[in-house]
PDB file with one MODEL, atoms N, CA, C and O in Angstrom:
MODEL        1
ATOM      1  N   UNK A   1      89.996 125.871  88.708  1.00  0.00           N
ATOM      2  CA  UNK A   1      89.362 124.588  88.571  1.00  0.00           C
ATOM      3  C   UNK A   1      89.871 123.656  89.663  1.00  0.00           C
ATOM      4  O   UNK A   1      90.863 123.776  90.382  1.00  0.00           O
ATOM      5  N   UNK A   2      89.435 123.202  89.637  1.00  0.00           N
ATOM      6  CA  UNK A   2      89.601 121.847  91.028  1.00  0.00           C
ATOM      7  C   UNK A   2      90.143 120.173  90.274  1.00  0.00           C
ATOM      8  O   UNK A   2      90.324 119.682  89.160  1.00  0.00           O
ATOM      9  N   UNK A   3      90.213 119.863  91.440  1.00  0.00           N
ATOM     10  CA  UNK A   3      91.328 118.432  90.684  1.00  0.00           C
ATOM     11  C   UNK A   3      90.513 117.525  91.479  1.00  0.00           C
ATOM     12  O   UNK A   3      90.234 117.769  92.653  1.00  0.00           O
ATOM     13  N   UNK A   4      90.095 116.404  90.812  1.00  0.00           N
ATOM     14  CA  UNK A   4      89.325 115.576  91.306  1.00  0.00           C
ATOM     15  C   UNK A   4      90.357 114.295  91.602  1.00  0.00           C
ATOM     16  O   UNK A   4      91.034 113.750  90.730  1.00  0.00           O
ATOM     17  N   UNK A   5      90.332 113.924  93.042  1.00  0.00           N
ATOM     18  CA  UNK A   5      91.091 113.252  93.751  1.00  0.00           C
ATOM     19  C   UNK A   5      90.726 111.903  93.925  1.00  0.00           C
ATOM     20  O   UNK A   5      89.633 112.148  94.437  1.00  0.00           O
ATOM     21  N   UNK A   6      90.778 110.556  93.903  1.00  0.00           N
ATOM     22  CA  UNK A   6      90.342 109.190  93.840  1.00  0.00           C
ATOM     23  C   UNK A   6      89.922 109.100  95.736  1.00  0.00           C
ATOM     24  O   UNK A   6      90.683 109.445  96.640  1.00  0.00           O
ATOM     25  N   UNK A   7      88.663 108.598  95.878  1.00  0.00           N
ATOM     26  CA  UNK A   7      88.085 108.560  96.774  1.00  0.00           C
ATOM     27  C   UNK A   7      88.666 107.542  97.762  1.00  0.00           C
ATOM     28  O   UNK A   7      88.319 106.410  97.423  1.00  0.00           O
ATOM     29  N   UNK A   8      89.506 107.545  98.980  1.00  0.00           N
ATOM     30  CA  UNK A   8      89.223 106.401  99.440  1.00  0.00           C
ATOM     31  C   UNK A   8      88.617 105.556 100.068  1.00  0.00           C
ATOM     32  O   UNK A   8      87.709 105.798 100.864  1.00  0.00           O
ATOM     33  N   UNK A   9      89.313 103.804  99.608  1.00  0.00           N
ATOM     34  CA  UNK A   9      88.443 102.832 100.121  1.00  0.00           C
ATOM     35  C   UNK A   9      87.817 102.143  98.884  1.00  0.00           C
ATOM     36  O   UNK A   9      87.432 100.985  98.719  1.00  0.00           O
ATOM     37  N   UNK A  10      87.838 103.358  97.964  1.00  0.00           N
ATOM     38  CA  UNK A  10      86.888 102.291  96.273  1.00  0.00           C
ATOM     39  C   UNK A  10      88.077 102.002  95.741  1.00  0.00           C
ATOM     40  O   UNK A  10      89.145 102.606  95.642  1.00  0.00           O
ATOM     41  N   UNK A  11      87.545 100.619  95.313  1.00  0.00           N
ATOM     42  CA  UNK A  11      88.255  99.911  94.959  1.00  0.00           C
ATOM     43  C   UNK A  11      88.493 100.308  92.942  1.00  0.00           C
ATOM     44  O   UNK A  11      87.561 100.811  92.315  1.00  0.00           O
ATOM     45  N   UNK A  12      89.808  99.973  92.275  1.00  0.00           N
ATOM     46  CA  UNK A  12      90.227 100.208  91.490  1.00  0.00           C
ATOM     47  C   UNK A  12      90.572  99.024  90.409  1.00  0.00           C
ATOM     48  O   UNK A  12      90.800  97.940  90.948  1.00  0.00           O
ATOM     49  N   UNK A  13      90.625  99.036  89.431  1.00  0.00           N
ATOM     50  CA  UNK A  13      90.843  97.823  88.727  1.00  0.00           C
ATOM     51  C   UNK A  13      92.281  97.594  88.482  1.00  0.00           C
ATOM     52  O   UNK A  13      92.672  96.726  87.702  1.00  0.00           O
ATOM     53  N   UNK A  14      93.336  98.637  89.375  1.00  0.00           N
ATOM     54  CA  UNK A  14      94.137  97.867  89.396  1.00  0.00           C
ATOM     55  C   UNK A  14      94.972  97.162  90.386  1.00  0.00           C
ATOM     56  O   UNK A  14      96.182  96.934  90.393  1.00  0.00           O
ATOM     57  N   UNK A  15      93.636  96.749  91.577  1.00  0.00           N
ATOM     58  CA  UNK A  15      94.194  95.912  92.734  1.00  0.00           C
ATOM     59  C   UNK A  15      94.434  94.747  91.993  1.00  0.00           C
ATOM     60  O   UNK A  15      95.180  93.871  92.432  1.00  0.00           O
ATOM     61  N   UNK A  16      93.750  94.636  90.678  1.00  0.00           N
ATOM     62  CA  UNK A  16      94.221  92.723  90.633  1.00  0.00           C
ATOM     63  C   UNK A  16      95.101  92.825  89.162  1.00  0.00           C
ATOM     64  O   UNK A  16      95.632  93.791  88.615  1.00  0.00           O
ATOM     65  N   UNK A  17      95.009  91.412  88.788  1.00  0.00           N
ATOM     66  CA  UNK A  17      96.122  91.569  87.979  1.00  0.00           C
ATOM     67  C   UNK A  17      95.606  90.572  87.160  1.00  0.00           C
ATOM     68  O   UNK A  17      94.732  89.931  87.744  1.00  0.00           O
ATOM     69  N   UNK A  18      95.831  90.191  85.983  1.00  0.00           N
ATOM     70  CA  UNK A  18      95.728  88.780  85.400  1.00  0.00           C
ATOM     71  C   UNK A  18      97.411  88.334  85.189  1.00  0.00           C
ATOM     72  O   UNK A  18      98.512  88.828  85.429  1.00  0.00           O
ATOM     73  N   UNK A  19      97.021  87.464  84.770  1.00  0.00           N
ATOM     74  CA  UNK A  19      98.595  86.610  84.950  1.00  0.00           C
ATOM     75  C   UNK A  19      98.624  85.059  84.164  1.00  0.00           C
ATOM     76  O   UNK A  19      97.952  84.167  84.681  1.00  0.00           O
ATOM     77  N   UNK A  20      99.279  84.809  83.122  1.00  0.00           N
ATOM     78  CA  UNK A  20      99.240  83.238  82.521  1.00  0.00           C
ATOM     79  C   UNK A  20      99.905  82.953  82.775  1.00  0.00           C
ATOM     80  O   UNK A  20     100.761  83.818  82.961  1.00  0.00           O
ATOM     81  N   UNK A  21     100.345  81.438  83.095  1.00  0.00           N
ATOM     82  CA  UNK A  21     100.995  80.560  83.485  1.00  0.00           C
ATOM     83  C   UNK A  21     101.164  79.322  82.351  1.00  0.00           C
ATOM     84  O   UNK A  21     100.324  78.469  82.063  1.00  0.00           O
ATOM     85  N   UNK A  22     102.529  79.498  81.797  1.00  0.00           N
ATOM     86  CA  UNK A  22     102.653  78.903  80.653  1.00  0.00           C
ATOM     87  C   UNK A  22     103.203  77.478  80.678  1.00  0.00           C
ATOM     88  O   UNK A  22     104.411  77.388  80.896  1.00  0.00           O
ATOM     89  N   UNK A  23     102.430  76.211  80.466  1.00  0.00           N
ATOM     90  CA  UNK A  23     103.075  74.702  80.818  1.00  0.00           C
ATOM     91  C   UNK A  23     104.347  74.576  79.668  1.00  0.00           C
ATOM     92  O   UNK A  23     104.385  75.308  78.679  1.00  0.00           O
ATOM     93  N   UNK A  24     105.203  73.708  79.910  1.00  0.00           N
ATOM     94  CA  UNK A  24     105.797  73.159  78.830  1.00  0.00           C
ATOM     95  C   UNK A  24     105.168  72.855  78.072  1.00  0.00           C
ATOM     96  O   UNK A  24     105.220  73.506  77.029  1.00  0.00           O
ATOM     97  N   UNK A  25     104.345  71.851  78.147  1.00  0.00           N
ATOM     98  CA  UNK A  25     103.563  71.262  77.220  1.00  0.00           C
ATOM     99  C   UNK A  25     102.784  72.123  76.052  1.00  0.00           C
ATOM    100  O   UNK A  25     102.341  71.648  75.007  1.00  0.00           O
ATOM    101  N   UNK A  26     102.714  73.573  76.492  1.00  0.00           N
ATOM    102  CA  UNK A  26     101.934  74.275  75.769  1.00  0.00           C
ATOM    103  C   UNK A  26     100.665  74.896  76.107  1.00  0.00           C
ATOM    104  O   UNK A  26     100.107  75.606  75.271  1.00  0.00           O
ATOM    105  N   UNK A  27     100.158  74.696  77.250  1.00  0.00           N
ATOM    106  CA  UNK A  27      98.881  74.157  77.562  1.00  0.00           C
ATOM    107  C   UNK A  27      99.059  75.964  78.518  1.00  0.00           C
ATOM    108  O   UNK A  27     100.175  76.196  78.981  1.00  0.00           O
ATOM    109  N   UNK A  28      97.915  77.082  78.718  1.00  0.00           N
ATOM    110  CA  UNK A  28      98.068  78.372  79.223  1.00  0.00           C
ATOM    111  C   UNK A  28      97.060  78.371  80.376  1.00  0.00           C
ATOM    112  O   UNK A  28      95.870  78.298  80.071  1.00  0.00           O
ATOM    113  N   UNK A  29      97.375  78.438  81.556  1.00  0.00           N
ATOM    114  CA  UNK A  29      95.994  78.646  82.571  1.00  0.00           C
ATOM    115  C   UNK A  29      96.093  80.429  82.980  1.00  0.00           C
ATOM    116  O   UNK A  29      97.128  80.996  82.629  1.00  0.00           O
ATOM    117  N   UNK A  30      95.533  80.859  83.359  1.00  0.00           N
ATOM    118  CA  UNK A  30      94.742  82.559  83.762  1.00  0.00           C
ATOM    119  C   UNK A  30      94.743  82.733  84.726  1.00  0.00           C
ATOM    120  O   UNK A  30      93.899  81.905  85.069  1.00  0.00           O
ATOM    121  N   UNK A  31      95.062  83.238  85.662  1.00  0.00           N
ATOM    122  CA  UNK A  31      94.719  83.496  86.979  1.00  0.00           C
ATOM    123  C   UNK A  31      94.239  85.495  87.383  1.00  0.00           C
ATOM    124  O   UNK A  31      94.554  86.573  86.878  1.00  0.00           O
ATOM    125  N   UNK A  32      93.758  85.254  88.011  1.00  0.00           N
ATOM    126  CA  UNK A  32      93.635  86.977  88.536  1.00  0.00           C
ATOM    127  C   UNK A  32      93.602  86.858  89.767  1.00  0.00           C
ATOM    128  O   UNK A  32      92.794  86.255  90.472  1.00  0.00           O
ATOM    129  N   UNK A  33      94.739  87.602  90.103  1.00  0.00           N
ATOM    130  CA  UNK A  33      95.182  87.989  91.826  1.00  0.00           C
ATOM    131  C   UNK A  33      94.994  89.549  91.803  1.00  0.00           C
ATOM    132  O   UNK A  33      94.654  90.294  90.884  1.00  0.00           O
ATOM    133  N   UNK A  34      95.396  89.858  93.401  1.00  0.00           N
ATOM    134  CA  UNK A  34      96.193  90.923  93.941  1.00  0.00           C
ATOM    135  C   UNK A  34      97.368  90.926  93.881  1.00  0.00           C
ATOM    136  O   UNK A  34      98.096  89.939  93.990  1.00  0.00           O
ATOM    137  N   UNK A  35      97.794  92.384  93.645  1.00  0.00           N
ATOM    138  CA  UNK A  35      98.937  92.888  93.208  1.00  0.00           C
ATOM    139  C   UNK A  35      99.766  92.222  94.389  1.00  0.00           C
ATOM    140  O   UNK A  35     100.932  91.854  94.251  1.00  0.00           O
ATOM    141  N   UNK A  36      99.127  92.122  95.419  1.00  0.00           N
ATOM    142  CA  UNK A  36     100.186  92.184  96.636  1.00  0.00           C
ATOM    143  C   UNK A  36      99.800  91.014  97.010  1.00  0.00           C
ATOM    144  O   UNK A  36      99.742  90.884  98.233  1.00  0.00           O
ATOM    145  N   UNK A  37      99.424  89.825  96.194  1.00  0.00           N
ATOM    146  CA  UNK A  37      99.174  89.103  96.825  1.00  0.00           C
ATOM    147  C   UNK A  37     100.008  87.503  96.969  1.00  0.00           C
ATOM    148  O   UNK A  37      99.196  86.761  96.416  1.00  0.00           O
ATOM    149  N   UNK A  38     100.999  86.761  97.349  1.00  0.00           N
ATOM    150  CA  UNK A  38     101.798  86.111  97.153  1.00  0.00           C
ATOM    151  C   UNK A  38     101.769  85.332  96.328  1.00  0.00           C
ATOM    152  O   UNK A  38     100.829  84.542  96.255  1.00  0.00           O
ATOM    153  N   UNK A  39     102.844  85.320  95.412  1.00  0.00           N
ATOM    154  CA  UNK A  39     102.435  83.979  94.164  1.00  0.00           C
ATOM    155  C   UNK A  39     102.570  82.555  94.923  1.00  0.00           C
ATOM    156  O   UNK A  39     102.771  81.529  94.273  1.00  0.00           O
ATOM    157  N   UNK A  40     102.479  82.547  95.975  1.00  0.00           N
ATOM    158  CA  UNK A  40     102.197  81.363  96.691  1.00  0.00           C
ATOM    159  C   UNK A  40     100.797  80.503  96.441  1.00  0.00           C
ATOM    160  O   UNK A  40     100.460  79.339  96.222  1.00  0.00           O
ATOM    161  N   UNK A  41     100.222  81.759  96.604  1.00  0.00           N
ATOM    162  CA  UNK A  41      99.181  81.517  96.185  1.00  0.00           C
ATOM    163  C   UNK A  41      98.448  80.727  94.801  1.00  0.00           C
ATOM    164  O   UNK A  41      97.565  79.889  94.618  1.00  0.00           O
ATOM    165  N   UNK A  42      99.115  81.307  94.215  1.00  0.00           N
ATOM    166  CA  UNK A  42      98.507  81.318  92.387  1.00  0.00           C
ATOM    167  C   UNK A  42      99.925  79.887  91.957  1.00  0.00           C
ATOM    168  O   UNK A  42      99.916  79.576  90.766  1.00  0.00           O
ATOM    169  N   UNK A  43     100.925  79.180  92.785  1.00  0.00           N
ATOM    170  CA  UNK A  43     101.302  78.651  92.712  1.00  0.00           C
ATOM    171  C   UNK A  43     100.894  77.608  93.158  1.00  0.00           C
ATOM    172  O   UNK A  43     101.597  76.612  92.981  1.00  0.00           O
ATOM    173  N   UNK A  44      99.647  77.483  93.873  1.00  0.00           N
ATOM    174  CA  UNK A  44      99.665  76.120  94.809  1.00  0.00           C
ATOM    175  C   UNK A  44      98.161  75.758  93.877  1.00  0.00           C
ATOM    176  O   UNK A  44      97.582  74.682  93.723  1.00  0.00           O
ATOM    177  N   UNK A  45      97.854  77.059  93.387  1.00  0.00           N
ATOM    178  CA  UNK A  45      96.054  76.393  92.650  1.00  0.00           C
ATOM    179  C   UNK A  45      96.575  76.166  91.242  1.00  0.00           C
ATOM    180  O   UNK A  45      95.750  75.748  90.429  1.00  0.00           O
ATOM    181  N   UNK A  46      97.626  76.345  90.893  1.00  0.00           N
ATOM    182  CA  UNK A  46      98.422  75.938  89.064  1.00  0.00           C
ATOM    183  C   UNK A  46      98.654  74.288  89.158  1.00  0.00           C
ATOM    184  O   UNK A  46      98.366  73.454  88.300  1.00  0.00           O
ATOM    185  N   UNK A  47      99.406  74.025  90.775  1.00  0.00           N
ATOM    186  CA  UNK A  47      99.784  72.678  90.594  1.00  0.00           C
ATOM    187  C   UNK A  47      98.376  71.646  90.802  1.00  0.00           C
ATOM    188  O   UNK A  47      98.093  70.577  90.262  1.00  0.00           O
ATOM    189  N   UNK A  48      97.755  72.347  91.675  1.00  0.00           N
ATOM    190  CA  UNK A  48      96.611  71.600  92.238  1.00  0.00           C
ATOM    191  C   UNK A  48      95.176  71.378  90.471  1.00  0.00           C
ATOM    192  O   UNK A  48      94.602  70.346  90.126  1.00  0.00           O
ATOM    193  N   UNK A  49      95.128  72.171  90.105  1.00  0.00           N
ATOM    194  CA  UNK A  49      94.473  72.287  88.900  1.00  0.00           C
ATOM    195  C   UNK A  49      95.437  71.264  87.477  1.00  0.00           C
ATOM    196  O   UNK A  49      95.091  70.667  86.457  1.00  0.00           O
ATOM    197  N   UNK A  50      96.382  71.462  87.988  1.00  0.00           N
ATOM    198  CA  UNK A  50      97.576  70.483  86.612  1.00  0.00           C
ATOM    199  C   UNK A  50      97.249  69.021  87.350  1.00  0.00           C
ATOM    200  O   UNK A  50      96.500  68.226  86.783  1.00  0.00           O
ATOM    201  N   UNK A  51      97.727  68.772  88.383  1.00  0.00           N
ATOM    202  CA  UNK A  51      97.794  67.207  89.341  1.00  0.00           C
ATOM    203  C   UNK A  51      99.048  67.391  89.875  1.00  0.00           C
ATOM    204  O   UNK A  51      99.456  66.419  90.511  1.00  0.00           O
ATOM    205  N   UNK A  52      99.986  68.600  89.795  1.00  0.00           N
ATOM    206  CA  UNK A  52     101.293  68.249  90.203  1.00  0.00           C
ATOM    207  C   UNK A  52     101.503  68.845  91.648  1.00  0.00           C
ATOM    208  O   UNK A  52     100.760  69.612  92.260  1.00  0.00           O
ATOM    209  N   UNK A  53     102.777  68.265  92.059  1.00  0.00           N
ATOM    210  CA  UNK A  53     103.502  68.843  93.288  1.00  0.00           C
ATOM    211  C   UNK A  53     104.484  69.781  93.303  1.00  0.00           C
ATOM    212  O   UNK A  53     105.533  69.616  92.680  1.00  0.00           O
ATOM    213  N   UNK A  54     104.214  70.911  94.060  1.00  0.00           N
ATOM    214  CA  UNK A  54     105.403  71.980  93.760  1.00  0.00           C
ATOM    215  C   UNK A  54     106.304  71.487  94.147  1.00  0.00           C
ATOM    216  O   UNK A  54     106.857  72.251  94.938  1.00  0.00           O
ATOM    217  N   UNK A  55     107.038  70.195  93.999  1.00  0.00           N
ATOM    218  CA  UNK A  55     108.336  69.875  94.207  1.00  0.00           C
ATOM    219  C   UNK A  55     108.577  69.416  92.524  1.00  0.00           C
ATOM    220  O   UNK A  55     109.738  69.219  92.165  1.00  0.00           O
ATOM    221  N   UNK A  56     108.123  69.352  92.121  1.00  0.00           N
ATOM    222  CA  UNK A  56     107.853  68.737  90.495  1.00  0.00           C
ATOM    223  C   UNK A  56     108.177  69.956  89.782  1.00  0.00           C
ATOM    224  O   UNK A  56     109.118  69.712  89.026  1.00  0.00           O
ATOM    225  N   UNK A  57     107.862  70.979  89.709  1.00  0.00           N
ATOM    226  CA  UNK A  57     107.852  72.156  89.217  1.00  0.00           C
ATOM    227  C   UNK A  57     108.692  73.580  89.808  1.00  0.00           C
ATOM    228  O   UNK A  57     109.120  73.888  90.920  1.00  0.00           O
ATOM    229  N   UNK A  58     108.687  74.404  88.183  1.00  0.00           N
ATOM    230  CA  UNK A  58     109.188  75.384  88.716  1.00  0.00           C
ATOM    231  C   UNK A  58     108.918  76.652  88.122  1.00  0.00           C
ATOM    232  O   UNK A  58     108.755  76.795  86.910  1.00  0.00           O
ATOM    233  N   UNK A  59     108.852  77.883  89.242  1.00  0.00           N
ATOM    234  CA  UNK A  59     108.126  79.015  88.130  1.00  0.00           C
ATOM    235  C   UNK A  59     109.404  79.662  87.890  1.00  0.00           C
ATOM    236  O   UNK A  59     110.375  79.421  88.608  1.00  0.00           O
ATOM    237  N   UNK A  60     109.471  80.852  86.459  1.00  0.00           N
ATOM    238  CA  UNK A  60     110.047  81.143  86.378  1.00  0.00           C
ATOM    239  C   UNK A  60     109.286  82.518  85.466  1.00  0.00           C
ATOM    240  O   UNK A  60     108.289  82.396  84.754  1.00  0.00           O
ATOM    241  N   UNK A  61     110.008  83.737  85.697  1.00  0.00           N
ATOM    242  CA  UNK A  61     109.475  85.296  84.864  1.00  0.00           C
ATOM    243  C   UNK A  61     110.373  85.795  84.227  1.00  0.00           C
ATOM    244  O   UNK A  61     111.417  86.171  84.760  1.00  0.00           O
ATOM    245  N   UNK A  62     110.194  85.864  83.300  1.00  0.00           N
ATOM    246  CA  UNK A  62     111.245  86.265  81.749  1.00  0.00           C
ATOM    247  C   UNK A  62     112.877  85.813  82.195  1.00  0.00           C
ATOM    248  O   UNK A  62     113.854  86.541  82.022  1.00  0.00           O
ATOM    249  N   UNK A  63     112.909  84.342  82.846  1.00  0.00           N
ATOM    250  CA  UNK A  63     113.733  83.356  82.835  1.00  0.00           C
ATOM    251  C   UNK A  63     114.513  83.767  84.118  1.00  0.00           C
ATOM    252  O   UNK A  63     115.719  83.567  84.256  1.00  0.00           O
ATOM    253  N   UNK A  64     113.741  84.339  85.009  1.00  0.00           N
ATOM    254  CA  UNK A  64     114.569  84.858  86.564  1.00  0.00           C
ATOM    255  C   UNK A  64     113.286  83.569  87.181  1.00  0.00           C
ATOM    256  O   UNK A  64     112.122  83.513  86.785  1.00  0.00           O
ATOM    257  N   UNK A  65     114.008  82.534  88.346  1.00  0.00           N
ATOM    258  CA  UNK A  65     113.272  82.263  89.459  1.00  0.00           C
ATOM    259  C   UNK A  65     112.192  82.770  90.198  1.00  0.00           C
ATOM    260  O   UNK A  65     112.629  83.885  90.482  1.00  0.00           O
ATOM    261  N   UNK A  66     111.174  82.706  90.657  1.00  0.00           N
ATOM    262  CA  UNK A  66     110.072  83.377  91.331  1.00  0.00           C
ATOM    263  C   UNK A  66     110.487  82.556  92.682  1.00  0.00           C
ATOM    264  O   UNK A  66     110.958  81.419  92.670  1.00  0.00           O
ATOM    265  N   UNK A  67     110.216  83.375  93.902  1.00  0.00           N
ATOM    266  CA  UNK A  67     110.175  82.819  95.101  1.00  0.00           C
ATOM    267  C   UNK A  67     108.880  83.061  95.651  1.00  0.00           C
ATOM    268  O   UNK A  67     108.299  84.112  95.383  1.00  0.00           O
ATOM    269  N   UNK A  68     108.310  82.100  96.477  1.00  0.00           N
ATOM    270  CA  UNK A  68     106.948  81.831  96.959  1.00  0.00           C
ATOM    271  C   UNK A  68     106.226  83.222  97.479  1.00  0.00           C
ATOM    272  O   UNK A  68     105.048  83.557  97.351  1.00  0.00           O
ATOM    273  N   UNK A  69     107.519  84.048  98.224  1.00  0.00           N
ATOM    274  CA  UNK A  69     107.343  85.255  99.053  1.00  0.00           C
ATOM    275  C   UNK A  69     106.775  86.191  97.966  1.00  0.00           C
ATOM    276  O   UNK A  69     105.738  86.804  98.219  1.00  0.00           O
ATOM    277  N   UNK A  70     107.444  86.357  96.661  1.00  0.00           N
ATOM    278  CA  UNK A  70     106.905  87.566  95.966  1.00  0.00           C
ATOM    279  C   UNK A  70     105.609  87.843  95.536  1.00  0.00           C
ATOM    280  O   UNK A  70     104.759  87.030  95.898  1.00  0.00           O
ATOM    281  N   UNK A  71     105.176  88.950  94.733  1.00  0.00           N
ATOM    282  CA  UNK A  71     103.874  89.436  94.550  1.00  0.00           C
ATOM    283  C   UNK A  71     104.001  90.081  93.396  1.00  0.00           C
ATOM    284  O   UNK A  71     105.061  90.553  92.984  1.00  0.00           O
ATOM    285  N   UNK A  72     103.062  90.122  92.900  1.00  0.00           N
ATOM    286  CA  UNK A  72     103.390  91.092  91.592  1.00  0.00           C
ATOM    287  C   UNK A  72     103.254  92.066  91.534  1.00  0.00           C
ATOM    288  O   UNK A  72     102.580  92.354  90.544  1.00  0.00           O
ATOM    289  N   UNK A  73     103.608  93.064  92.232  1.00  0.00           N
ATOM    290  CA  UNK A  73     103.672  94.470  92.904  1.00  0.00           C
ATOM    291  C   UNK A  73     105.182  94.469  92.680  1.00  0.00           C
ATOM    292  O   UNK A  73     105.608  95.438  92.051  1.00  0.00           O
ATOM    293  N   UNK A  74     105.845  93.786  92.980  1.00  0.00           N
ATOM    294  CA  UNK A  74     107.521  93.618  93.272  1.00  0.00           C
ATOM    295  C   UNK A  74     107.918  93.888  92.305  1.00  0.00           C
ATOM    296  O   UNK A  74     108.685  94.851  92.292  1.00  0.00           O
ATOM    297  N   UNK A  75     107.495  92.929  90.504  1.00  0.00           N
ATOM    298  CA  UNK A  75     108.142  92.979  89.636  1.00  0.00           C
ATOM    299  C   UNK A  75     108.031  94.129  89.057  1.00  0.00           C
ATOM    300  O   UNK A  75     108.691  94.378  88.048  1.00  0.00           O
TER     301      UNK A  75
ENDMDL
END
């Protein structure tokens, strides 16, 4: 029998990711990125969508710091 091999170039559902972003306040926003794609990203449309300045804020993943550079491929 033969082994059927993933084609490349098609795309997979698990280039992206979902991801919540939890306020103090309580309040949950959603995002869906790429795995590889910098939480720089998904950090600058959280503050911009809240009203805040990423100097105001801070992310944090099961209570470790996030730095702008990472991706969620890393964790």
């Amino acid at each position: 029998m033969s082994e059927e091999k993933p084609k490349e170039g098609v795309k997979t559902e698990n280039d992206h990711i979902n991801l919540k972003v939890a306020g103090q306040d309580g309040s949950v926003v959603q995002f869906k990125i790429k795995r590889h794609t910098p939480l720089s990203k998904l950090m600058k449309a959280y503050c911009e969508r809240q009203g805040l300045s990423m100097r105001q804020i801070r992310f944090r993943f099961d209570g470790q710091p996030i730095n702008e550079t990472d991706t969620p491929a890393q964790n």
